[in-house]
LODO-456026 format. One line per field, with one value per residue (C-alpha): y, z, x. Coordinates in steps of 0.001 Angstrom, whole numbers, always signed. Each point is the difference from the previous one (the first is absolute). Example, Ala and Ser with C-alpha at 12.3 -4.5 7.8 and 13.67 -1.06 7.14 Angstrom:
% LODO-456026
c2	-4500 / +3440
c3	+7800 / -660
c1	+12300 / +1370
END
This chain:
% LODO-456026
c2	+4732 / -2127 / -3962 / -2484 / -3019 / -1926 / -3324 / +560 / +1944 / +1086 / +3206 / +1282 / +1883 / +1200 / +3358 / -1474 / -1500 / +2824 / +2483 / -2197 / -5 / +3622 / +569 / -1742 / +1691 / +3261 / -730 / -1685 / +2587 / -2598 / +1892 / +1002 / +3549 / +51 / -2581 / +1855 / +1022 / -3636 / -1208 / +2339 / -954 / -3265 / +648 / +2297 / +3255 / +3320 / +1054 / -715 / -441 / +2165 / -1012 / -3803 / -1868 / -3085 / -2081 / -2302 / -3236 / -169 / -3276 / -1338 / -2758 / -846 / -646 / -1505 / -2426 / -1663 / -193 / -1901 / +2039 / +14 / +1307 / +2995 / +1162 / -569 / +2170 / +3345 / -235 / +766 / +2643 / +1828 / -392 / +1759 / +2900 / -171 / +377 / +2614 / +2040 / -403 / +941 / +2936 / +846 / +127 / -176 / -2638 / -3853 / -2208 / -3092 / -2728 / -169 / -3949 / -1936 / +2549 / +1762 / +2732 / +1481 / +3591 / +2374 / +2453 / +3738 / +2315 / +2901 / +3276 / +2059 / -580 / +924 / +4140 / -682 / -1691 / -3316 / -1338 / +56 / -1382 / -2908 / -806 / +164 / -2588 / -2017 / -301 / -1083 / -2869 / -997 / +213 / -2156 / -2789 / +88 / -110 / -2676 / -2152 / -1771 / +2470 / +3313 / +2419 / +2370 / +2356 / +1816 / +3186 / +1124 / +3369 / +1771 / -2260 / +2004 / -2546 / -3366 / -1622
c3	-51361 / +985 / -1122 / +2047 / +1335 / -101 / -392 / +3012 / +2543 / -1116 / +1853 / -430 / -2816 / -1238 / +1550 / +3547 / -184 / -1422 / +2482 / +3216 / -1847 / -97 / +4296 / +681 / -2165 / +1410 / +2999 / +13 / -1973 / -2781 / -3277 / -2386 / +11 / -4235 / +289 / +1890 / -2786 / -1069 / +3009 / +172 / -3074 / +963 / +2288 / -2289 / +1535 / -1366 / +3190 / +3485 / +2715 / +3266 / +2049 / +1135 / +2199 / +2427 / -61 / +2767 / -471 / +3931 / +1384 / -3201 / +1947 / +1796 / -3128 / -1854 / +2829 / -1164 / -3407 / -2180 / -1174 / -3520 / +1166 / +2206 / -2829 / -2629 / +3284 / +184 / -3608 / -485 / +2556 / -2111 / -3393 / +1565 / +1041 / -3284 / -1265 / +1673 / -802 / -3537 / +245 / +1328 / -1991 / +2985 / -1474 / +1908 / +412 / +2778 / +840 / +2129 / +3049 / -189 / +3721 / +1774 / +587 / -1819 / -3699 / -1443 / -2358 / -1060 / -1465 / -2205 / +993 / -496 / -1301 / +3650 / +2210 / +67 / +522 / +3195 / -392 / +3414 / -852 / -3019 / +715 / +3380 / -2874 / -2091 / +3177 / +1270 / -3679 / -195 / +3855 / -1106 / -3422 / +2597 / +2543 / -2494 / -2408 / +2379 / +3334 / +1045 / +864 / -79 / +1204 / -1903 / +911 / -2074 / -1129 / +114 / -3233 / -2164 / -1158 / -801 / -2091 / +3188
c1	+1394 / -2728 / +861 / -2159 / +1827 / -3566 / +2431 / +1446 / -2059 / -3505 / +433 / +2943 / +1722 / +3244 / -1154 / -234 / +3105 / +1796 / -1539 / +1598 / +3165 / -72 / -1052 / +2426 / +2649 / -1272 / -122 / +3683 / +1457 / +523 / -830 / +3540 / -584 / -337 / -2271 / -2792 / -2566 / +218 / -634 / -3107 / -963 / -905 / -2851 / -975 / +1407 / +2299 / +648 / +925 / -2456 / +248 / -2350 / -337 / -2351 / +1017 / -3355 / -133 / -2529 / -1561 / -78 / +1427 / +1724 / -3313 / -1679 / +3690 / +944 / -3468 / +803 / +2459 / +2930 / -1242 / -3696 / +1993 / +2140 / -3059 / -2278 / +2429 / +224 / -3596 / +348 / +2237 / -1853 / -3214 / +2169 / +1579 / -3313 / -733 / +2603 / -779 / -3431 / +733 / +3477 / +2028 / +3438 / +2420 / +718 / -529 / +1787 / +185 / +2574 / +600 / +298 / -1895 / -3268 / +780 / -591 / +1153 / -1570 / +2499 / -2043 / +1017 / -1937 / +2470 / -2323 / -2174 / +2795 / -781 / -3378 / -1094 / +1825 / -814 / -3596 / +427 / +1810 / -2089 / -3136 / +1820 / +1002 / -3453 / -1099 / +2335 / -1302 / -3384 / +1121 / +1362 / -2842 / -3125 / +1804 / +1691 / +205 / +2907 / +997 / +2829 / +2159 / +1757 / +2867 / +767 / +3736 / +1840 / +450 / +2622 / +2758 / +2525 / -793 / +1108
END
């Protein structure tokens, strides 16, 4: 499910609003349990992610406070949509989203079939991509923090 909102916001689309509905459902445990593949379903996923990254935006409120609100929110959004890009250029199964009122974003991974392999590597590999996305696109950088193994759709 793709649907531009052009009318509204030239870059955003039904996907990027239905992928921050879904953080924050999984990350506040707010999903009805027989409404999970649904849920999935629209960001275009069959099956839970268990891996997640918590992007931080550095300096973002250096570069915000100078800014009218509507620039900042328009500025992180673009952030996102190059990783976004990214991760579809190089198939990386997932959604990220945007964590609204602060500096942060989240890219939730679905990368099972990694996880008896060495994940550590490969998730520091796809952490160092997005950085390199952010720093050769943009004025910013980031830091990444990388989860535990998700078990739990909490």
């Amino acid at each position: 499910m793709n649907i531009n909102l052009d009318y509204w916001k030239d870059y955003i689309t039904m996907h990027n609003v239905l992928a921050c509905e879904l953080s924050y459902s999984l990350i506040y445990n707010n999903i009805r349990p027989e409404k999970i593949k649904e849920a999935l379903a629209t960001v275009g996923l069959d099956t839970l992610p268990n891996r997640f990254f918590l992007i931080q935006v550095d300096d973002y409120y250096n570069h915000s406070s100078k800014m009218q609100i509507t620039q900042e929110f328009y500025q992180k959004t673009l952030l996102i949509n190059m990783l976004r890009e990214w991760m579809c250029e190089y198939d990386l199964q997932g959604f990220m989203a945007n964590l609204v009122g602060i500096d942060k974003m989240i890219c939730f991974i679905c990368c099972e079939e990694e996880e008896d392999k060495d994940i550590r590597a490969y998730l520091s590999k796809i952490a160092e991509n997005f950085k390199e996305v952010i720093r050769t696109q943009s004025d910013y950088t980031i830091s990444i923090c990388i989860s535990q193994r998700c078990s739990r759709l909490w």
